[in-house]
PLY file of the C-alpha trace (Angstrom):
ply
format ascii 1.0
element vertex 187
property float x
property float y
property float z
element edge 186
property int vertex1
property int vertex2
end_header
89.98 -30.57 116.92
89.27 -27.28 114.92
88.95 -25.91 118.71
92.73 -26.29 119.90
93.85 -25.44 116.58
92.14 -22.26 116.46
93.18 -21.61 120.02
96.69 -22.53 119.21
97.00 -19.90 116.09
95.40 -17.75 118.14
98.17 -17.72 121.14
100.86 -17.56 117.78
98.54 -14.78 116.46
98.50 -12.25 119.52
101.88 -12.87 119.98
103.07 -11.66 117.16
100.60 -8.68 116.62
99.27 -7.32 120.58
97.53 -4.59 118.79
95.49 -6.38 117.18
94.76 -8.54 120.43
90.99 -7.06 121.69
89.26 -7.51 118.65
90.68 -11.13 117.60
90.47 -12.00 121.47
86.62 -11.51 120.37
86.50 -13.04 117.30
87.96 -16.30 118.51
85.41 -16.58 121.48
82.52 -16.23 119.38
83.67 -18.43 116.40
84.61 -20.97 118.85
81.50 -20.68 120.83
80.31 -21.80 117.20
81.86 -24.55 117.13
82.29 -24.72 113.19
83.61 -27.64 111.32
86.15 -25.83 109.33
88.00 -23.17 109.94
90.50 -20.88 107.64
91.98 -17.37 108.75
92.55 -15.03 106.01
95.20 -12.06 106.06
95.91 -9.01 103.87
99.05 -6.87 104.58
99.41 -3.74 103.23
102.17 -1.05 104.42
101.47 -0.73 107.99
97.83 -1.72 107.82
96.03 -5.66 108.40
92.77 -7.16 107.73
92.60 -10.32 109.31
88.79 -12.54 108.66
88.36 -15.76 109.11
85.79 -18.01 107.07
84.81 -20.78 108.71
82.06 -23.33 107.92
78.84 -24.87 110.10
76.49 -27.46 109.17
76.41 -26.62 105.63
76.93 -22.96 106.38
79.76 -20.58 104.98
80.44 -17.57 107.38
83.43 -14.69 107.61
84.18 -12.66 110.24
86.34 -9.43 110.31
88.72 -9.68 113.91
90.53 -6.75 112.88
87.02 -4.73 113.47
85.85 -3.76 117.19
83.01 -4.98 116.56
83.96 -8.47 114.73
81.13 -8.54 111.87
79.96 -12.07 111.13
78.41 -12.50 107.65
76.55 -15.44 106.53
77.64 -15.98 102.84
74.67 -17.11 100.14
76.36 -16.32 96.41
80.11 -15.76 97.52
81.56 -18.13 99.15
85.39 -18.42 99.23
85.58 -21.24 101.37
83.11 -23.13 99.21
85.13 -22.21 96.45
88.21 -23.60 98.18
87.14 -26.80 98.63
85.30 -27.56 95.14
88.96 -26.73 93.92
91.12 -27.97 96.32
93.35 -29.94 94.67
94.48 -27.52 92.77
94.95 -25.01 95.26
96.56 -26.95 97.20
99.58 -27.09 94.73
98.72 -23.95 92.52
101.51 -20.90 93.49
101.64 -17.93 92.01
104.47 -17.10 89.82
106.36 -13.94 89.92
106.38 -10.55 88.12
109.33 -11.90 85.39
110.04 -9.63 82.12
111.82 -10.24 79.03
114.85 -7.85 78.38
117.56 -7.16 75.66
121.01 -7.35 77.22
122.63 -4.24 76.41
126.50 -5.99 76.16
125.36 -9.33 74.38
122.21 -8.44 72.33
120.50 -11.60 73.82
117.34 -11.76 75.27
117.03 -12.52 79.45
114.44 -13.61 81.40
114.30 -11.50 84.61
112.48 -11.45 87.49
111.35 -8.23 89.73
110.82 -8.56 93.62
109.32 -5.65 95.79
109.35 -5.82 99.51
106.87 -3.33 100.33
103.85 -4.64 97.93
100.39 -5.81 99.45
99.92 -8.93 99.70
97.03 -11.65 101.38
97.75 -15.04 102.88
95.46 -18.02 104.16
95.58 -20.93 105.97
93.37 -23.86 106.68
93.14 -25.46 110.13
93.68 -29.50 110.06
94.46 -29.43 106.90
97.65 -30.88 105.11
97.72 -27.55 103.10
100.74 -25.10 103.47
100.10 -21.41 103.82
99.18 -19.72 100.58
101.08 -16.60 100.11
100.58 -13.92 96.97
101.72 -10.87 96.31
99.79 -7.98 94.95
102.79 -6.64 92.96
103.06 -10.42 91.04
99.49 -10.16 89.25
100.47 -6.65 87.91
100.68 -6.35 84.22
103.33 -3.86 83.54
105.79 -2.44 86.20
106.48 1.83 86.14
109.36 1.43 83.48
107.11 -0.40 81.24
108.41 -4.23 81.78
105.97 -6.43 80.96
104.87 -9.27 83.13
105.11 -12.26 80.95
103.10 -14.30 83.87
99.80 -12.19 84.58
97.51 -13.62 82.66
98.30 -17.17 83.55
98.45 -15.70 87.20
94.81 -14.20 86.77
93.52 -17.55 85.81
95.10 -19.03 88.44
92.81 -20.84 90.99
94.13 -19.65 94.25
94.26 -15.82 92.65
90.13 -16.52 91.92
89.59 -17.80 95.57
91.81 -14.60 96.82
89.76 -12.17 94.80
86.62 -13.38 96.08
87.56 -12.77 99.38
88.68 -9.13 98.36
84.82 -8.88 96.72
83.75 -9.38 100.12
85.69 -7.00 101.99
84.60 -4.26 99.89
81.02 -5.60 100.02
80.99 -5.12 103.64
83.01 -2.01 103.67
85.59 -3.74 105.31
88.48 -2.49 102.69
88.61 1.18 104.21
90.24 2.85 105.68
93.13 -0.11 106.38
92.94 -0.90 103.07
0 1
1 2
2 3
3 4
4 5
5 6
6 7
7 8
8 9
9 10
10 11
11 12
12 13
13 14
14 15
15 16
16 17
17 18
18 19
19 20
20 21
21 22
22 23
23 24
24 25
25 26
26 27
27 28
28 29
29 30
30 31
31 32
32 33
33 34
34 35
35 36
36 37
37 38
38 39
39 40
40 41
41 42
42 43
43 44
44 45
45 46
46 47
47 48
48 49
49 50
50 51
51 52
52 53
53 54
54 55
55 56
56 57
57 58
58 59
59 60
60 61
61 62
62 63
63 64
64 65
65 66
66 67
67 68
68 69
69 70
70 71
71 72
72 73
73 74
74 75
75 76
76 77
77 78
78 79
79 80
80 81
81 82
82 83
83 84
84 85
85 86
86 87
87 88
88 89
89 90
90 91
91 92
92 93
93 94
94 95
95 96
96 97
97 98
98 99
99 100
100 101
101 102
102 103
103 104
104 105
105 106
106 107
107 108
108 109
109 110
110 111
111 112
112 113
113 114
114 115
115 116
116 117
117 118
118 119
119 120
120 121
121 122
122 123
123 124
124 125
125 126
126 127
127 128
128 129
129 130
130 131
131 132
132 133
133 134
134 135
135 136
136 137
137 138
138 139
139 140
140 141
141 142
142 143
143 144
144 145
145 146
146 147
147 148
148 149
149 150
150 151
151 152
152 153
153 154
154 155
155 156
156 157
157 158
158 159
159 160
160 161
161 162
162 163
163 164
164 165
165 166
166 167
167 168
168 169
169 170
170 171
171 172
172 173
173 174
174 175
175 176
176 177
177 178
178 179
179 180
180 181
181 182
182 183
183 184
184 185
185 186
């Protein structure tokens, strides 16, 4: 099952990004010459750069892999484990989102105080999925767990964002990507 899954998002995958296509060519034949029993695939977008890993589970075993290396760098994981972490708090991932960078502010014609929210296109931001699972992809942006924005507006959400499971399970990933050096020079 995981198998045609994984080569189904794979055919959607190189579709939609050829460049990428040698190295996550790779990375699917060896994880599926694995033949794990769960499988996620984890993206980061940032500008024009991508990291894509995925972290994938086998007899008891949490692994990563980087496909947007050449040489698609499989790491056994002992003491941080995203996926692990994922499923001992699935249930609220699985409905946690992450809410966005919104600010108090006076209005200038009525003296009342708004509620307003800021979007930017071009911020970072990571995504996952789970194969064969019910869950939807999970989607945050880097510029939503900000605390203040350049003219000083205040996000009234980031600390209730920080605690926020599916931000923890996010940053560890992010913990492992610079453990392995896999944060530079994309990102």
């Amino acid at each position: 099952m995981v198998r045609k899954i994984l080569l189904l998002m794979c055919l959607i995958w190189i579709n939609t990004n050829s460049i990428a296509q040698p190295s996550i060519d790779s990375a699917i034949a060896f994880i599926n010459s694995q033949h794990p029993d769960t499988l996620g695939m984890y993206t980061r977008f940032c500008s024009r750069s991508q990291l894509t890993l995925f972290l994938w589970k086998k007899d008891g075993n949490y692994f990563i892999t980087n496909a947007s290396s050449t040489q698609n760098k499989t790491h056994i994981l002992d003491s941080i484990s995203p996926l692990k972490y994922y499923f001992e708090n699935q249930k609220v991932i699985d409905h946690e989102k992450v809410k966005p960078f919104t600010f108090i502010a006076k209005n200038s014609s009525s003296g009342k105080l708004d509620t307003l929210q800021l979007n930017i296109s071009h911020s970072c931001y990571s995504t996952f999925v789970l194969f064969g699972s019910n869950m939807s992809e999970k989607i945050v942006s880097d510029f939503d767990l900000q605390e203040n924005f350049s003219r000083g507006e205040v996000n009234i959400y980031s600390k209730s964002n920080s605690q926020n499971r599916l931000v923890i399970f996010f940053s560890k990933v992010k913990e492992l990507t610079t453990k392995f050096n896999w944060d530079k020079p994309n990102l």
